[in-house]
N, CA, C and O atoms as a Maestro MAE file, in Angstrom:
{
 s_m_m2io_version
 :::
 2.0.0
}

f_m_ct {
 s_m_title
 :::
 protein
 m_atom[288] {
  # First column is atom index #
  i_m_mmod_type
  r_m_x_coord
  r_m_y_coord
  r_m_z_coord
  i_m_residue_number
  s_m_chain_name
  s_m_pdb_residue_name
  s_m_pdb_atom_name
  i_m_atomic_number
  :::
  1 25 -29.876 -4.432 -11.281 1 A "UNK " " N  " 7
  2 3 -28.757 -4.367 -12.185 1 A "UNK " " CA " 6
  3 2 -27.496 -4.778 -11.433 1 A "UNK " " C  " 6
  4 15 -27.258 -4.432 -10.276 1 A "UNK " " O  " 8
  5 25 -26.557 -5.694 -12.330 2 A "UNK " " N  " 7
  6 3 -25.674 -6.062 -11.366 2 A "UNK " " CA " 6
  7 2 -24.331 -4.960 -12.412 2 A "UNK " " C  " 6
  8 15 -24.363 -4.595 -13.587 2 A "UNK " " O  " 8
  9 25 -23.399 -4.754 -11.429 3 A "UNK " " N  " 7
  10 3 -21.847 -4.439 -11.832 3 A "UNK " " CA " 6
  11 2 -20.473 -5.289 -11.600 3 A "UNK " " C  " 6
  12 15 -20.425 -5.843 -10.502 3 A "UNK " " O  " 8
  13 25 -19.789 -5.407 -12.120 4 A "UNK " " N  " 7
  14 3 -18.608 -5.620 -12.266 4 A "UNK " " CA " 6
  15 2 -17.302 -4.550 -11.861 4 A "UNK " " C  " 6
  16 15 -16.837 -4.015 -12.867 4 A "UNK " " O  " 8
  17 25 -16.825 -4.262 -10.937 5 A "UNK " " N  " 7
  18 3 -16.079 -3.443 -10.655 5 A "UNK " " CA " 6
  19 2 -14.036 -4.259 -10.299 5 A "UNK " " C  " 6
  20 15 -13.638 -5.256 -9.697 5 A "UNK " " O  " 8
  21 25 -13.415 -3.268 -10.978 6 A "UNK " " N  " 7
  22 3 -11.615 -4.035 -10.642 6 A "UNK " " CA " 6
  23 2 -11.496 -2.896 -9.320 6 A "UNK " " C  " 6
  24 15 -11.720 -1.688 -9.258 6 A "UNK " " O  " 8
  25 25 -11.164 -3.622 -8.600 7 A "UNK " " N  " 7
  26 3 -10.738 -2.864 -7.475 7 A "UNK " " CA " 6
  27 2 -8.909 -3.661 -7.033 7 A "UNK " " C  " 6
  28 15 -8.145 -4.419 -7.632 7 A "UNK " " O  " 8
  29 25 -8.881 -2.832 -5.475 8 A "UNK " " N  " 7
  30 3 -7.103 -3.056 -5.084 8 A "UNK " " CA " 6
  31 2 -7.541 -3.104 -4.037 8 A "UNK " " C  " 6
  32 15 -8.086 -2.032 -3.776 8 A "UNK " " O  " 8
  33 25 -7.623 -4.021 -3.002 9 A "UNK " " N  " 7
  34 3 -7.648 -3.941 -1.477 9 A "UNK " " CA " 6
  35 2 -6.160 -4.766 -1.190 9 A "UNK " " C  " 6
  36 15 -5.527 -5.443 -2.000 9 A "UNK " " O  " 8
  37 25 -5.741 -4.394 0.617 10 A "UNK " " N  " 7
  38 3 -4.618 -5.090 0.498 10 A "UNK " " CA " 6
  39 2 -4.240 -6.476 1.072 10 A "UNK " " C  " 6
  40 15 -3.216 -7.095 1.361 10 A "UNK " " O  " 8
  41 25 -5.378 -6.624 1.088 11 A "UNK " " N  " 7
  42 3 -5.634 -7.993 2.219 11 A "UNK " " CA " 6
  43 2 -7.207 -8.647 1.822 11 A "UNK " " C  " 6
  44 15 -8.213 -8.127 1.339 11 A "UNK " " O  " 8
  45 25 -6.903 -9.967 2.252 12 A "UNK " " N  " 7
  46 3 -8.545 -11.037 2.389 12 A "UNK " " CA " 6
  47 2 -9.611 -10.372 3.608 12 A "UNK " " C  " 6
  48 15 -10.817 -10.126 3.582 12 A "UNK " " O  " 8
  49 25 -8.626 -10.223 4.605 13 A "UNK " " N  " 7
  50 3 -9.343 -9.455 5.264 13 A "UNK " " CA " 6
  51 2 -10.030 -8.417 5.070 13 A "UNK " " C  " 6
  52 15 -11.261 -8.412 5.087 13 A "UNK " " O  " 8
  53 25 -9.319 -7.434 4.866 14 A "UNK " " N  " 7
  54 3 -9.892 -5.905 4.000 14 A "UNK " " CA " 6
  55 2 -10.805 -6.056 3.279 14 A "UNK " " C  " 6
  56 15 -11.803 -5.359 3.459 14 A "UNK " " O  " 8
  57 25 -10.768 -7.132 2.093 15 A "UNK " " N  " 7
  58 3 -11.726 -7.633 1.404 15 A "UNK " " CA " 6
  59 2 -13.051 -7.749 2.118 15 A "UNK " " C  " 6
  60 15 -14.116 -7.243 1.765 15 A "UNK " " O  " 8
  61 25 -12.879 -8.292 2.887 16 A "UNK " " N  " 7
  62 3 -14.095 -9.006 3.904 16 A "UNK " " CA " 6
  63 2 -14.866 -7.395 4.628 16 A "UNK " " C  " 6
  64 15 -15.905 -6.861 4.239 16 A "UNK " " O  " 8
  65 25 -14.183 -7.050 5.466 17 A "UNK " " N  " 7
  66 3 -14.532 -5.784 5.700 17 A "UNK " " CA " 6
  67 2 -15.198 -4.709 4.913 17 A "UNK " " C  " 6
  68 15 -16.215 -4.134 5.301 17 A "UNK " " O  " 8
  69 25 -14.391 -4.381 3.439 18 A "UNK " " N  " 7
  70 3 -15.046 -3.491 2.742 18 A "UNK " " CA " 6
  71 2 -16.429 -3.695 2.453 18 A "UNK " " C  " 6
  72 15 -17.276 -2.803 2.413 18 A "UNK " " O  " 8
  73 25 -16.727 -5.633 2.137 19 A "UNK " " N  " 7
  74 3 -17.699 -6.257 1.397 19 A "UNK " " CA " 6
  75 2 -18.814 -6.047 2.844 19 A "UNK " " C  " 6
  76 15 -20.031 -6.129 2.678 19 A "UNK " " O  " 8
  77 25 -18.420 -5.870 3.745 20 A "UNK " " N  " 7
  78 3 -19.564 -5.448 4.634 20 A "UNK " " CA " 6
  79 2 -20.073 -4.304 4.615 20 A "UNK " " C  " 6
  80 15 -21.282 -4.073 4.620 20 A "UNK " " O  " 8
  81 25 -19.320 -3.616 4.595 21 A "UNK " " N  " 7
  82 3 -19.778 -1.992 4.544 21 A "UNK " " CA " 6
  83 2 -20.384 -1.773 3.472 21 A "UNK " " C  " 6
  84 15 -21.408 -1.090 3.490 21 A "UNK " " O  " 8
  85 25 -19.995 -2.189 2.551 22 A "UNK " " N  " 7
  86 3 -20.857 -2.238 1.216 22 A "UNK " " CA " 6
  87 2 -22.102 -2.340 1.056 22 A "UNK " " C  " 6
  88 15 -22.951 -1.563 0.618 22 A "UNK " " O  " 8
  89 25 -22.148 -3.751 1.598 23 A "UNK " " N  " 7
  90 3 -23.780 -4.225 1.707 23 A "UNK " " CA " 6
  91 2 -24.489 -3.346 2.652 23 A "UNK " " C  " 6
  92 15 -25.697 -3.565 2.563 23 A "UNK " " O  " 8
  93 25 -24.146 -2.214 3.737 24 A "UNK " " N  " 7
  94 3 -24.826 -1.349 3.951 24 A "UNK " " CA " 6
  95 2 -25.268 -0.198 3.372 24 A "UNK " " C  " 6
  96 15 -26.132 0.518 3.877 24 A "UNK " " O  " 8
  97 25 -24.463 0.117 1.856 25 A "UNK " " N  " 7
  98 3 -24.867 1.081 1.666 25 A "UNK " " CA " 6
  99 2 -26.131 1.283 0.709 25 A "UNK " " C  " 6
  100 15 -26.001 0.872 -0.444 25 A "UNK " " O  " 8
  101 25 -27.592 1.999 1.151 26 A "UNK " " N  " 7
  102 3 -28.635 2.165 0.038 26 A "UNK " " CA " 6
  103 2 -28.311 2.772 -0.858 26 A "UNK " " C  " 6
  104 15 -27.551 3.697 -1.142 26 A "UNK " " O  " 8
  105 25 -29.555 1.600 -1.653 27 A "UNK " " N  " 7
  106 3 -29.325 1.104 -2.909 27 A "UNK " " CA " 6
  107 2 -28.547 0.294 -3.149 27 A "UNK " " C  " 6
  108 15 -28.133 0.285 -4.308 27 A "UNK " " O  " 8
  109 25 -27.957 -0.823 -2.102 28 A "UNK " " N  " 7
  110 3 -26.909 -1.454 -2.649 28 A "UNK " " CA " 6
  111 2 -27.896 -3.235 -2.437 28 A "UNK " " C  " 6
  112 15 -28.133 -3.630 -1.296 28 A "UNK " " O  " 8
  113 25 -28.247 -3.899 -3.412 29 A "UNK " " N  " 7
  114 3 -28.869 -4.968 -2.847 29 A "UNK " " CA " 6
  115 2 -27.714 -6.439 -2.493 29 A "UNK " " C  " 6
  116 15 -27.847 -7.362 -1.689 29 A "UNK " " O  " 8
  117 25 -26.736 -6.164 -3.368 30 A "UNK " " N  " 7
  118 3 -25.760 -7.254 -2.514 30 A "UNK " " CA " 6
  119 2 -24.613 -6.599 -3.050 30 A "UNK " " C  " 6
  120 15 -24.523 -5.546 -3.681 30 A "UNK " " O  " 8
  121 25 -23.388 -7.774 -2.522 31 A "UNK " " N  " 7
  122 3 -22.076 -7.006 -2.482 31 A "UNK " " CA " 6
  123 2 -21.409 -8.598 -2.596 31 A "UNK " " C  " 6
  124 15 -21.909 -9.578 -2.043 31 A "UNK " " O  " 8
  125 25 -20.330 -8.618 -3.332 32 A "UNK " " N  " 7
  126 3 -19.252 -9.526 -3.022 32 A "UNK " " CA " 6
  127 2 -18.087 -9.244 -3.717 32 A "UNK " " C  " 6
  128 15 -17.988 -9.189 -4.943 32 A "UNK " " O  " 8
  129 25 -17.014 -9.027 -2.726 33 A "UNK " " N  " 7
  130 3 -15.784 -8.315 -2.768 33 A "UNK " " CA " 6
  131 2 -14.542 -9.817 -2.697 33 A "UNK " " C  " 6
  132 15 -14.314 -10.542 -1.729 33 A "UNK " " O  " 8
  133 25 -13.945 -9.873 -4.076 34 A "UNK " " N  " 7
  134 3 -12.929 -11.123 -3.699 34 A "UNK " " CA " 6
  135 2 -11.557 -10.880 -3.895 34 A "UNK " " C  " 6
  136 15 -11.092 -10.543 -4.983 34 A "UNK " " O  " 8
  137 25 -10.878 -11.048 -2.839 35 A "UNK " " N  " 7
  138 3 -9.418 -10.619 -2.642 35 A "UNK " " CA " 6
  139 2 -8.391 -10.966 -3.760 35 A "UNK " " C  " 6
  140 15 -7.429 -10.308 -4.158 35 A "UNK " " O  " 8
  141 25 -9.003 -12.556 -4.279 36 A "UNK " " N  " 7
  142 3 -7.915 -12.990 -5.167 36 A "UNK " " CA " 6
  143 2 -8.035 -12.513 -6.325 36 A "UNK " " C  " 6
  144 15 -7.057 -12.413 -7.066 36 A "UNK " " O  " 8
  145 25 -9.065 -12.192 -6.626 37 A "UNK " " N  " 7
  146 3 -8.965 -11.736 -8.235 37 A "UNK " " CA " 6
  147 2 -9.213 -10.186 -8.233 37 A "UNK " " C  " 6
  148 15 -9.489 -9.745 -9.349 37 A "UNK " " O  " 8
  149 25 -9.168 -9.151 -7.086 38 A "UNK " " N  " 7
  150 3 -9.217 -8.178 -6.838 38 A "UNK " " CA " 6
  151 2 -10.558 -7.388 -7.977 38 A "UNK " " C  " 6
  152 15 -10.511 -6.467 -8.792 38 A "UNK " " O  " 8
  153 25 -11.708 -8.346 -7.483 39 A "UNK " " N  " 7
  154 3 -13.262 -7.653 -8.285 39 A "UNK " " CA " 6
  155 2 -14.094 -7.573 -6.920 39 A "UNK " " C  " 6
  156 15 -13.886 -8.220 -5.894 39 A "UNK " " O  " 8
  157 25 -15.189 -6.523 -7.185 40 A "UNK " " N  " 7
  158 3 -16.366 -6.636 -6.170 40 A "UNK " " CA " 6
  159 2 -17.328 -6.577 -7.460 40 A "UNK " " C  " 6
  160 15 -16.917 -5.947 -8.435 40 A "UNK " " O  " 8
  161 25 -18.680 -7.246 -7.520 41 A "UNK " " N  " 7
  162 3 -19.849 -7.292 -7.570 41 A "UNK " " CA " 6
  163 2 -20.799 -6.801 -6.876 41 A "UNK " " C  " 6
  164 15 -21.158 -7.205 -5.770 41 A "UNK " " O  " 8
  165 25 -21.351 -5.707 -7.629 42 A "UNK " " N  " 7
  166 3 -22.615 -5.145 -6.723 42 A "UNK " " CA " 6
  167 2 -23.960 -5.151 -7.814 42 A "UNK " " C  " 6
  168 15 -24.228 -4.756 -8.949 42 A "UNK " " O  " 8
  169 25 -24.630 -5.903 -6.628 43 A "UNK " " N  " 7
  170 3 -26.330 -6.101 -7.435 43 A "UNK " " CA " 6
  171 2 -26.967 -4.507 -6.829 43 A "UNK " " C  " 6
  172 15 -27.002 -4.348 -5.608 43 A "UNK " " O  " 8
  173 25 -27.433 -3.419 -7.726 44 A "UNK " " N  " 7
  174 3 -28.189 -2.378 -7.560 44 A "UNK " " CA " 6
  175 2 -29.548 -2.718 -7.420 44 A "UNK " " C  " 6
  176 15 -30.144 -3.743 -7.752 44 A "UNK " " O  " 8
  177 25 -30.003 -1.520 -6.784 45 A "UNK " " N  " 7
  178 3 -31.635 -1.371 -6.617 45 A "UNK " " CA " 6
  179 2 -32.141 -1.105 -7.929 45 A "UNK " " C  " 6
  180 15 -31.423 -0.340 -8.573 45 A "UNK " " O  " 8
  181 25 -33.224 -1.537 -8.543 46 A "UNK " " N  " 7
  182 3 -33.691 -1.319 -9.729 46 A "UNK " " CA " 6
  183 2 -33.566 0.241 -10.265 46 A "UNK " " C  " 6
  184 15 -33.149 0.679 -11.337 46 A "UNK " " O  " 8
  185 25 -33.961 0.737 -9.390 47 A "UNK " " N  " 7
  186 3 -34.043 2.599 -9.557 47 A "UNK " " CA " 6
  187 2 -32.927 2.979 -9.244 47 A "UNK " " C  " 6
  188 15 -33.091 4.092 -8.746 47 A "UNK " " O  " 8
  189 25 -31.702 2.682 -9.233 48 A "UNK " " N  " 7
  190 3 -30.694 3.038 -8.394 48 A "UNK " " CA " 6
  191 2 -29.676 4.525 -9.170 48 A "UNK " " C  " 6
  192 15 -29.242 4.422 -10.317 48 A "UNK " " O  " 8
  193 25 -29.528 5.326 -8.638 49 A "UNK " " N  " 7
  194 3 -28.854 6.117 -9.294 49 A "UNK " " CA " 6
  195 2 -27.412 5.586 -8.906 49 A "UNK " " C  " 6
  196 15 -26.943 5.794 -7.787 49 A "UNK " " O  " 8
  197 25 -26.521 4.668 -10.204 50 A "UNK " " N  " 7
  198 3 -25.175 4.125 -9.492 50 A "UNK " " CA " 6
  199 2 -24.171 4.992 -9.279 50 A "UNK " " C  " 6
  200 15 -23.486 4.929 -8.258 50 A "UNK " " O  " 8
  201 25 -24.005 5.769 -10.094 51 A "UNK " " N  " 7
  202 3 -22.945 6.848 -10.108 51 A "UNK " " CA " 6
  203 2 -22.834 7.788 -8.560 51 A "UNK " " C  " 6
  204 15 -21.732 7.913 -8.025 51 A "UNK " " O  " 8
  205 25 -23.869 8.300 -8.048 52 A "UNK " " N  " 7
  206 3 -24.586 8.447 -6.537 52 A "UNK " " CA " 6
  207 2 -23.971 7.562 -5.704 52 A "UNK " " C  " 6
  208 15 -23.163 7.916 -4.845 52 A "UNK " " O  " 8
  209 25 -24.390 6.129 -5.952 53 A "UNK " " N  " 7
  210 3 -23.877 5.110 -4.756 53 A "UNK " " CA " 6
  211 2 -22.693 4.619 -4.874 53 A "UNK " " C  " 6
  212 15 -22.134 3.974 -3.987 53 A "UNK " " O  " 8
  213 25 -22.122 4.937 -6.195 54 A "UNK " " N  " 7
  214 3 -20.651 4.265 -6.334 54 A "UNK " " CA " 6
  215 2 -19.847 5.259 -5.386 54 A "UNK " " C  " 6
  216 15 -18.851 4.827 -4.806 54 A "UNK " " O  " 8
  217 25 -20.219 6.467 -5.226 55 A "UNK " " N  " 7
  218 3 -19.526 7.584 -4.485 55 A "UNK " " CA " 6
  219 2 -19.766 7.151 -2.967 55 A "UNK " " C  " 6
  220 15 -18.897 7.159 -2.095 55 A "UNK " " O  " 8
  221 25 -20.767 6.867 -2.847 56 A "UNK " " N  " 7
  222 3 -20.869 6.315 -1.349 56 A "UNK " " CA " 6
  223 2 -19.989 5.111 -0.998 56 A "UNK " " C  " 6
  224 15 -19.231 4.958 -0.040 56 A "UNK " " O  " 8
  225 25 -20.208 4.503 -1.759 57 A "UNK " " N  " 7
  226 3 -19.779 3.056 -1.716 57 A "UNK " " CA " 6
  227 2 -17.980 3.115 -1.176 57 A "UNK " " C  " 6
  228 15 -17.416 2.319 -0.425 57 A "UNK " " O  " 8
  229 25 -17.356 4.428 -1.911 58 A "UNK " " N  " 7
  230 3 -15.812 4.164 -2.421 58 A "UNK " " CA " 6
  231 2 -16.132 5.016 -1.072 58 A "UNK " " C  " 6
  232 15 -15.552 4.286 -0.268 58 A "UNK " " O  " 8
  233 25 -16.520 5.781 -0.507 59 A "UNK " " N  " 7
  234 3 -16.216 6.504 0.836 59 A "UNK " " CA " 6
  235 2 -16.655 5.822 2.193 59 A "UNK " " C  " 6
  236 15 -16.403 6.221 3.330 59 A "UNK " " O  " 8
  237 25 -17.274 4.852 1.864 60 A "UNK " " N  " 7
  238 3 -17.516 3.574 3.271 60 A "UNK " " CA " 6
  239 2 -16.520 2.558 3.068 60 A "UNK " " C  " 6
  240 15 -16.382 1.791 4.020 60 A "UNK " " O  " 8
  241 25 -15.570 2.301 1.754 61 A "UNK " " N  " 7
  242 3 -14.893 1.215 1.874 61 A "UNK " " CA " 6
  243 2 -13.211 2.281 1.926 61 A "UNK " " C  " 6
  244 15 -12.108 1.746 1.814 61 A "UNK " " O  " 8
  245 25 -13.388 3.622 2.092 62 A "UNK " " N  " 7
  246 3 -12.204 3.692 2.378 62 A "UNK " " CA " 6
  247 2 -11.828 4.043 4.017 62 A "UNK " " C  " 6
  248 15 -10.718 4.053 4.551 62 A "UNK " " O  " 8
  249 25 -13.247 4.340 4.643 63 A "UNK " " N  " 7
  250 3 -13.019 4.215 6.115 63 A "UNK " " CA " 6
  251 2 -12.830 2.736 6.974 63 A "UNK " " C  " 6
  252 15 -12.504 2.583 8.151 63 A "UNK " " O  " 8
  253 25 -13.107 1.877 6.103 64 A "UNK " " N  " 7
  254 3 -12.344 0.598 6.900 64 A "UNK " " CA " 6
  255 2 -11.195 0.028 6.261 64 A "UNK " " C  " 6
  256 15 -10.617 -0.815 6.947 64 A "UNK " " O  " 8
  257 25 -10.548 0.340 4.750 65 A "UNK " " N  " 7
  258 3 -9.599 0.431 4.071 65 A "UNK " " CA " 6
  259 2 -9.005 1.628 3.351 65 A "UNK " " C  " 6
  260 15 -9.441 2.052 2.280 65 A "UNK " " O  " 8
  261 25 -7.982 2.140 4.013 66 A "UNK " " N  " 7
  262 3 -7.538 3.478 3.247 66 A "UNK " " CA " 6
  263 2 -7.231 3.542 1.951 66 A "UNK " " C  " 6
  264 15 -7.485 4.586 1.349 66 A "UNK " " O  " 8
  265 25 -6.534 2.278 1.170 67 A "UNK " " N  " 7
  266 3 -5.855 2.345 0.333 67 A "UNK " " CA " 6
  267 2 -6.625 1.759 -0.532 67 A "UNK " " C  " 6
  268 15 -5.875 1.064 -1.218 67 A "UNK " " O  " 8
  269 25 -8.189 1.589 -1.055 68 A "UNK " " N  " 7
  270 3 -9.280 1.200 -1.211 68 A "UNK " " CA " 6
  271 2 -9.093 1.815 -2.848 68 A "UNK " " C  " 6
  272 15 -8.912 3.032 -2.870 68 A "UNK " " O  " 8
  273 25 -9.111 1.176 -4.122 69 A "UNK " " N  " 7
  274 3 -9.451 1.891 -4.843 69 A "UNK " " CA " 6
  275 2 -10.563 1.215 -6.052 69 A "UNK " " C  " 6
  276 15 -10.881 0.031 -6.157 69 A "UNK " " O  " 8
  277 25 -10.876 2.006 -6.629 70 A "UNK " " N  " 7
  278 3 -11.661 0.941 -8.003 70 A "UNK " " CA " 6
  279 2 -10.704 1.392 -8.953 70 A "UNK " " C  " 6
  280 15 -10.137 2.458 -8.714 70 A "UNK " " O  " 8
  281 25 -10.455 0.832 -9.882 71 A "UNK " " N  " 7
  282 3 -9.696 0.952 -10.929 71 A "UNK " " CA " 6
  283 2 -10.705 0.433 -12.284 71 A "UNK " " C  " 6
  284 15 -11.368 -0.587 -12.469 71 A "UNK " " O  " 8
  285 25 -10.375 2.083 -13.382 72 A "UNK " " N  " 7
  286 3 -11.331 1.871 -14.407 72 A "UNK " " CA " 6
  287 2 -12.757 2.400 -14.397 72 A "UNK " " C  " 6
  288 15 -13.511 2.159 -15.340 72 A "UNK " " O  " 8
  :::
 }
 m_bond[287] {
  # First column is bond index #
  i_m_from
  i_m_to
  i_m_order
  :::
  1 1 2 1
  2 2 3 1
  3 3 4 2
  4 3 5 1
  5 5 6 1
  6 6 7 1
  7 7 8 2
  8 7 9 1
  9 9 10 1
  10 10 11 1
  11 11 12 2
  12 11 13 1
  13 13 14 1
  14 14 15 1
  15 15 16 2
  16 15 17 1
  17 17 18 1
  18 18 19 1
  19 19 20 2
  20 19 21 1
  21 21 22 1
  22 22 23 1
  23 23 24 2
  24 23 25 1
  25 25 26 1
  26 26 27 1
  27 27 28 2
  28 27 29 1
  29 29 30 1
  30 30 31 1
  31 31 32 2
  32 31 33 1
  33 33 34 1
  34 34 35 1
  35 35 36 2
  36 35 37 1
  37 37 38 1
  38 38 39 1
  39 39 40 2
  40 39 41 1
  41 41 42 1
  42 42 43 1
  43 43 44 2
  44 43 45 1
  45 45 46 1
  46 46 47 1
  47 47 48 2
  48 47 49 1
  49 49 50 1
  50 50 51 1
  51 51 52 2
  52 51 53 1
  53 53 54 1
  54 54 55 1
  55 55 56 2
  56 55 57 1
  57 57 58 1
  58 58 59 1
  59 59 60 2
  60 59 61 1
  61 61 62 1
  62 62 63 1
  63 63 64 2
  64 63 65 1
  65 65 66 1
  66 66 67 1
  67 67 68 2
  68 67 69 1
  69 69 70 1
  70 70 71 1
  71 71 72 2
  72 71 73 1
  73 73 74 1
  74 74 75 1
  75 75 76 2
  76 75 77 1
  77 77 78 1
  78 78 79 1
  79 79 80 2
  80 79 81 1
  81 81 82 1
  82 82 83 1
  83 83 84 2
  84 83 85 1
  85 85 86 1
  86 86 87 1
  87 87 88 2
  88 87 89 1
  89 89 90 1
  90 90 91 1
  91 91 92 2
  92 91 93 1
  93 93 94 1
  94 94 95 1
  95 95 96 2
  96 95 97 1
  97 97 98 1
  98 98 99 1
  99 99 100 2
  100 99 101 1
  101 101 102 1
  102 102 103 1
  103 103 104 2
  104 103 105 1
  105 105 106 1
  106 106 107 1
  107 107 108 2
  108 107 109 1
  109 109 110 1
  110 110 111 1
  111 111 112 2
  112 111 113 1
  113 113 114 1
  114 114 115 1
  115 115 116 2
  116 115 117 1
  117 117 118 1
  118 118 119 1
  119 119 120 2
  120 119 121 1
  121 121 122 1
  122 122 123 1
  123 123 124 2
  124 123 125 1
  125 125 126 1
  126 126 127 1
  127 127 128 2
  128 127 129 1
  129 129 130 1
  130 130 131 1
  131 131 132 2
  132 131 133 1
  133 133 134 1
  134 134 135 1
  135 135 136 2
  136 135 137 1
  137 137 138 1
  138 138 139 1
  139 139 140 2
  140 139 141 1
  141 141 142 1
  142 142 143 1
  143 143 144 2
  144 143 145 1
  145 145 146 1
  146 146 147 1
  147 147 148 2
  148 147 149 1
  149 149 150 1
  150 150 151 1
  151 151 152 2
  152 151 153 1
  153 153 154 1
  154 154 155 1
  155 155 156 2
  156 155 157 1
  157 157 158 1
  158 158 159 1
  159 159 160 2
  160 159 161 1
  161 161 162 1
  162 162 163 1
  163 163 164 2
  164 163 165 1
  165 165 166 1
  166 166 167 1
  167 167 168 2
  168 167 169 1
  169 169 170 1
  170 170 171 1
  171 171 172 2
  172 171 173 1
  173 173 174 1
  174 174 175 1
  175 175 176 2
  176 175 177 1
  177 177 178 1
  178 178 179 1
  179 179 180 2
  180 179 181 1
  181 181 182 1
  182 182 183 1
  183 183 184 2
  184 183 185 1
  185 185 186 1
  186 186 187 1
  187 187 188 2
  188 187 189 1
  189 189 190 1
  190 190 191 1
  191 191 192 2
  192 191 193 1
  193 193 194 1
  194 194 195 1
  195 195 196 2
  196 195 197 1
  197 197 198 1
  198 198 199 1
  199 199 200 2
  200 199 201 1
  201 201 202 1
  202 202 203 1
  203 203 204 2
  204 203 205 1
  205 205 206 1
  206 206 207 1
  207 207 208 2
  208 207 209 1
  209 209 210 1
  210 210 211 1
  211 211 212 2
  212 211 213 1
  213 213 214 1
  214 214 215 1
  215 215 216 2
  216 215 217 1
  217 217 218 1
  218 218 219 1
  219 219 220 2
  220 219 221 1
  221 221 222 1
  222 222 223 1
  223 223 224 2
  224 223 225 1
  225 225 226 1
  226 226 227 1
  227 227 228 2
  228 227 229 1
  229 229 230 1
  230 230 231 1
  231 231 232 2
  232 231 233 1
  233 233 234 1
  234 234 235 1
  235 235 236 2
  236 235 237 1
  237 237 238 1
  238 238 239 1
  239 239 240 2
  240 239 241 1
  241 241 242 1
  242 242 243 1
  243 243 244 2
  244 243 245 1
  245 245 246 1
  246 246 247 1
  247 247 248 2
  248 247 249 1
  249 249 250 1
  250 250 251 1
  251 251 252 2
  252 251 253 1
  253 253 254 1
  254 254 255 1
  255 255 256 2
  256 255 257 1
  257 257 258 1
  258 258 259 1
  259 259 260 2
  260 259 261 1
  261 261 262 1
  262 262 263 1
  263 263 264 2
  264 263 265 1
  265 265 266 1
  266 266 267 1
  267 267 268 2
  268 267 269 1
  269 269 270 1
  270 270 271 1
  271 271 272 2
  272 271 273 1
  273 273 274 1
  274 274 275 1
  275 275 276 2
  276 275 277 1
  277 277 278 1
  278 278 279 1
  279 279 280 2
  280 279 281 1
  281 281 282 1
  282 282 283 1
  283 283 284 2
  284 283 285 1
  285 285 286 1
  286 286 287 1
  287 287 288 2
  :::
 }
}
């Protein structure tokens, strides 16, 4: 299952960073985080409980970006 998420990072960089950490987190089968239009895409594990990994997800992308948010 893929998602659509609006997020706020404050930089291309940051971008880049979060979108790594991302892709580490299980259950997460890909990740792409784009600065300019401030969206990430995440492809889930078929079984994936998202609500579970979205919590993970927002607490690995705020240790390499503090000001990290999803919006919506």
């Amino acid at each position: 299952m893929k998602k659509s998420f609006k997020i706020e990072v404050d930089c291309a960089n940051c971008a880049n960073l979060v979108e790594e950490a991302v892709k580490k987190v299980a259950g997460v089968k890909s990740a792409n985080v784009v600065f300019m239009t401030q969206k990430m895409k995440i492809e889930f594990d078929d079984d994936a409980d998202i609500d579970a990994i979205m919590k993970e997800v927002v607490r690995v992308a705020k240790k390499v970006e503090p000001d990290f948010e999803v919006i919506g």
